[in-house]
C-alpha atoms as one frame of an Amber mdcrd trajectory, in Angstrom:
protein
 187.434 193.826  47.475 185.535 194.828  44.266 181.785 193.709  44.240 182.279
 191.684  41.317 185.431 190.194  42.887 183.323 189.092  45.943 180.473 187.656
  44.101 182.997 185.582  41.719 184.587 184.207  45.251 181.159 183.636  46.718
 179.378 181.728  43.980 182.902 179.563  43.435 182.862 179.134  47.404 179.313
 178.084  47.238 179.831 175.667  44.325 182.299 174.248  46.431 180.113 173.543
  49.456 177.490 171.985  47.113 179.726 169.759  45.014 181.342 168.713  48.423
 177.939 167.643  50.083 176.268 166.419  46.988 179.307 164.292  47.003 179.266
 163.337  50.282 175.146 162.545  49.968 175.945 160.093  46.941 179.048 158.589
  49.176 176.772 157.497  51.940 174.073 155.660  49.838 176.333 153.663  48.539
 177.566 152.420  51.715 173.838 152.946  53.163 172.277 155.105  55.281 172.349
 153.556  58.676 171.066 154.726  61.466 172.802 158.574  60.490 168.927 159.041
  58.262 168.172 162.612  59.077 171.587 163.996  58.791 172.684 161.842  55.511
 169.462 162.437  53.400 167.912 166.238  55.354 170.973 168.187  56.582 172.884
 168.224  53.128 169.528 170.126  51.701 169.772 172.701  55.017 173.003 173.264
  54.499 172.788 173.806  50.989 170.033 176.004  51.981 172.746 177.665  54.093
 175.214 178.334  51.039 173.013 179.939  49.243 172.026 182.233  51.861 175.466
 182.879  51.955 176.712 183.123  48.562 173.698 185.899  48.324 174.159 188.169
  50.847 178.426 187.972  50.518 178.064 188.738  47.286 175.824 191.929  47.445
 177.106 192.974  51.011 180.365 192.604  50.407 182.047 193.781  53.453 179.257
 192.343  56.087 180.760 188.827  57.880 177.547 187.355  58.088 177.039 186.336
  54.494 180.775 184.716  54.551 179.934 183.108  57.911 177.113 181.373  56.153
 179.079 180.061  53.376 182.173 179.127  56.170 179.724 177.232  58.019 178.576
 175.124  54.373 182.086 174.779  53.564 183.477 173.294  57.446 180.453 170.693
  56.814 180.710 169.796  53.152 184.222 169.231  53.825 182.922 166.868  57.105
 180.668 164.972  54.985 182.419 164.162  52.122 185.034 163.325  54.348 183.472
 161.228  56.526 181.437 159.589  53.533 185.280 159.097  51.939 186.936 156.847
  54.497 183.830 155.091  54.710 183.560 154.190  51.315 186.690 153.440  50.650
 187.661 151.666  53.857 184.664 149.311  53.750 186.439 145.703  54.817 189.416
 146.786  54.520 191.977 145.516  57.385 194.393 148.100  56.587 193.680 151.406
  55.316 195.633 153.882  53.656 196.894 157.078  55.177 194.683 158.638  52.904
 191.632 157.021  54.473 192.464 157.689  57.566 193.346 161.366  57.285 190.056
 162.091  55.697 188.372 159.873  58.964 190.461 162.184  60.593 189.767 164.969
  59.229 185.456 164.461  59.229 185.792 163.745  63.016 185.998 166.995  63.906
 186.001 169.796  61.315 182.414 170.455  61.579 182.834 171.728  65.230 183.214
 175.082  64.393 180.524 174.885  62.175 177.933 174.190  65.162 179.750 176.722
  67.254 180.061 179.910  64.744 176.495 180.386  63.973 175.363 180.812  67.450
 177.781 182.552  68.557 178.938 185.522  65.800 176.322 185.551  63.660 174.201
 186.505  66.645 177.125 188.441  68.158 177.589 190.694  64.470 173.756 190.002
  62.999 172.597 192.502  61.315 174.948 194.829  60.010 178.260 192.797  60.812
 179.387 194.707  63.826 179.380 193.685  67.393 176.894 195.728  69.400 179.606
 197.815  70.675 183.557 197.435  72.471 182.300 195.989  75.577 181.205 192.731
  73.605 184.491 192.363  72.639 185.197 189.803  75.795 182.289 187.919  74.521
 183.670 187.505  70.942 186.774 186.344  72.300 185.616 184.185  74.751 183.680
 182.609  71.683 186.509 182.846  69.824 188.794 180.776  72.363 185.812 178.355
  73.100 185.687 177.524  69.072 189.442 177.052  68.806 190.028 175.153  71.960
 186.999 172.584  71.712 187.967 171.534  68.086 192.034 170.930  68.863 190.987
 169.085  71.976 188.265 167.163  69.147 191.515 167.131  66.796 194.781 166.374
  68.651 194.033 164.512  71.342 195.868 161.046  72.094 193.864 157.784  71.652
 190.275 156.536  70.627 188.763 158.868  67.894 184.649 159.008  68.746 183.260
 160.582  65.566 185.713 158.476  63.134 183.783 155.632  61.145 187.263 153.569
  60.051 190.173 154.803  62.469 189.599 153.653  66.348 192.732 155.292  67.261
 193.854 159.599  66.574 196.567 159.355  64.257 197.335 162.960  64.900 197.467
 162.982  68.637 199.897 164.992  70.174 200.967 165.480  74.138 198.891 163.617
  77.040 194.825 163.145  77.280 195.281 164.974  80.758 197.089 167.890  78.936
 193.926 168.052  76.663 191.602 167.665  79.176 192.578 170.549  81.260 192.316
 172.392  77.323 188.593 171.144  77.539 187.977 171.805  80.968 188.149 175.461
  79.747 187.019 175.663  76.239 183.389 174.067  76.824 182.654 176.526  79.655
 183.821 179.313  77.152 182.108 178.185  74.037 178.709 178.099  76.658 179.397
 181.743  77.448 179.664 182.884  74.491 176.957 181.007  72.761 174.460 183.003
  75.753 176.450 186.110  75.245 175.642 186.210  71.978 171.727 185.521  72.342
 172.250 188.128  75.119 173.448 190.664  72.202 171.185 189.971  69.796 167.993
 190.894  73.000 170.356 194.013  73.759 169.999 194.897  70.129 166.281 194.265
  69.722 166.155 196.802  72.496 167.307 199.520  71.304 167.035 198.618  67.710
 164.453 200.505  65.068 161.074 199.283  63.978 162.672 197.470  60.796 165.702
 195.690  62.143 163.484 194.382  65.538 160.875 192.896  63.504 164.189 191.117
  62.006 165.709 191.048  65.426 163.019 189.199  67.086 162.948 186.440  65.115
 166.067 185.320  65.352 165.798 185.986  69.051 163.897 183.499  69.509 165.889
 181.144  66.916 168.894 182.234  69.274 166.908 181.085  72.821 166.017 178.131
  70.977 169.357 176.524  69.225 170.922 177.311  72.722 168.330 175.181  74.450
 168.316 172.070  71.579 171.841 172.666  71.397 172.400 171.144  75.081 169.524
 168.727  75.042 171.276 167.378  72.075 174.424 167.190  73.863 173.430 165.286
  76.909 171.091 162.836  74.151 174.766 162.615  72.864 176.713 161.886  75.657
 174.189 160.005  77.807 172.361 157.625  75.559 173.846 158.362  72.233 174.211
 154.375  71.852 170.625 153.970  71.585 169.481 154.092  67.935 165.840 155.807
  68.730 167.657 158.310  71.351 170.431 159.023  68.300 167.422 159.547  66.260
 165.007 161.918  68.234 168.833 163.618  69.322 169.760 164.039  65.002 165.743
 165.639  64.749 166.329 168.022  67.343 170.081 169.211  65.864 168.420 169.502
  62.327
C-alpha cells in the first residue's frame, strides 16, 4: 500500500472511531449517565487519545501493525459505545423493541472484547517494530489469537441471558447449548491469560537484548505491560464478585481506565 493510500485509510478510519464515540458520548447524556460515569464521560477522550495515536503512526509506518492495532482497538469500542448508547436511547420504555434495537444491544455486549484483549497481548507481542521477537513466539501469538476469538463468540453466541446488554435480557443470536459454550470458555480464558503474560514476557525478553534507544522505550511499557495485567484481573474479580455494588463498579471502572 502507497503511503498516501495508508494515511487516506487511517485518517478516514480514525474519523470513524471519533464520530462513532462522540456519538455514542452525546447518546448517553441524553439518557444520563448512571452509575457507567468514568467510562461514559473519561474513556471516550482515552480512546480518542488512542485513534490518534493510531491514525499517526499507520499513516507514516505504513507496514508496522501497531499503528493499525491502535486504530482497531478505537474502532471495536466506538462501535461498542455507540451501540450500546443506541438501544438505550431508543429502547427507553419501550415494551417491545425493534430488531434493530436489539441487534445493536447485541452487538455493544460484546464487541469491545477484543478491544481489551489485543492491546495486551500483540501490541506487546509485535511492539516496536511490528514483528514478534522471533518464531518461537509464534505459540504465544496464537494462543492469544485463539483466546481473543474464543472468549468473544462464547460473549456473542451463547444461549440465554445477555449480561452486558442494557435493553435485551435474553441473546437473540444464541446458537447450540450453554454447556457447549462453556467447555469453549473453559479454554479460551486460560488462553487469553497466557498470552496476555506471554506477551509482557516478550516485551522483558526484548528489553534484554534490545539497544540503548528502543529499552528506554521498552521499559516503559514494561512496566505498563506488568501493570494492565495486574488491574486487568483485579478488575475482573471487582466484576464478577461485587460488580452489583455501585462504589465497587466504580473503584472497578477507575482501575480499567
Amino acid at each position: 500500500m502507497r503511503r498516501r493510500t495508508a494515511s487516506r485509510l487511517a485518517w478516514s478510519l480514525w474519523l470513524v472511531a471519533v464520530g462513532m464515540l462522540t456519538a455514542g458520548f452525546v447518546l448517553s447524556l441524553t439518557v444520563g449517565l448512571g452509575e457507567d460515569v468514568v467510562f461514559i464521560v473519561v474513556f471516550p477522550l482515552l480512546l480518542g487519545a488512542f485513534a490518534t495515536v493510531g491514525a499517526l503512526v499507520a499513516a507514516r509506518r505504513t507496514r508496522n501493525p501497531i499503528g493499525w492495532i491502535f486504530l482497531g482497538v478505537a474502532l471495536l469500542w466506538g462501535l461498542s459505545t455507540v451501540a450500546t448508547s443506541f438501544a438505550q436511547f431508543a429502547g427507553q420504555g419501550e415494551d417491545a423493541v425493534s430488531w434493530l434495537v436489539w441487534t445493536a444491544d447485541w452487538i455493544g455486549s460484546w464487541v469491545f472484547l477484543p478491544g481489551i484483549y489485543v492491546p495486551v497481548t500483540f501490541l506487546f507481542l509485535l511492539f516496536p517494530d511490528g514483528h514478534l521477537p522471533s518464531k518461537r513466539w509464534r505459540p504465544v501469538a496464537w494462543m492469544s489469537a485463539a483466546g481473543i476469538v474464543g472468549i468473544a463468540a462464547v460473549s456473542a453466541f451463547t444461549p440465554g441471558p445477555l449480561e452486558e446488554a442494557v435493553v435485551v435480557r435474553s441473546n437473540p443470536y444464541g446458537i447450540g447449548s450453554p454447556e457447549l459454550w462453556g467447555v469453549v470458555q473453559a479454554f479460551a480464558w486460560p488462553l487469553g491469560l497466557l498470552g496476555m503474560f506471554g506477551s509482557v514476557a516478550a516485551v522483558v525478553m526484548r528489553f534484554r537484548r534490545s539497544s540503548a534507544d528502543e529499552r528506554q522505550q521498552l521499559k516503559w511499557l514494561s512496566y505498563a505491560g506488568l501493570v494492565v495485567v495486574i488491574v486487568f484481573i483485579l478488575a475482573s474479580i471487582g466484576f464478577g464478585v461485587a460488580g452489583d455494588d455501585p462504589t465497587v463498579a466504580l473503584v472497578t471502572q477507575v482501575l480499567i481506565v
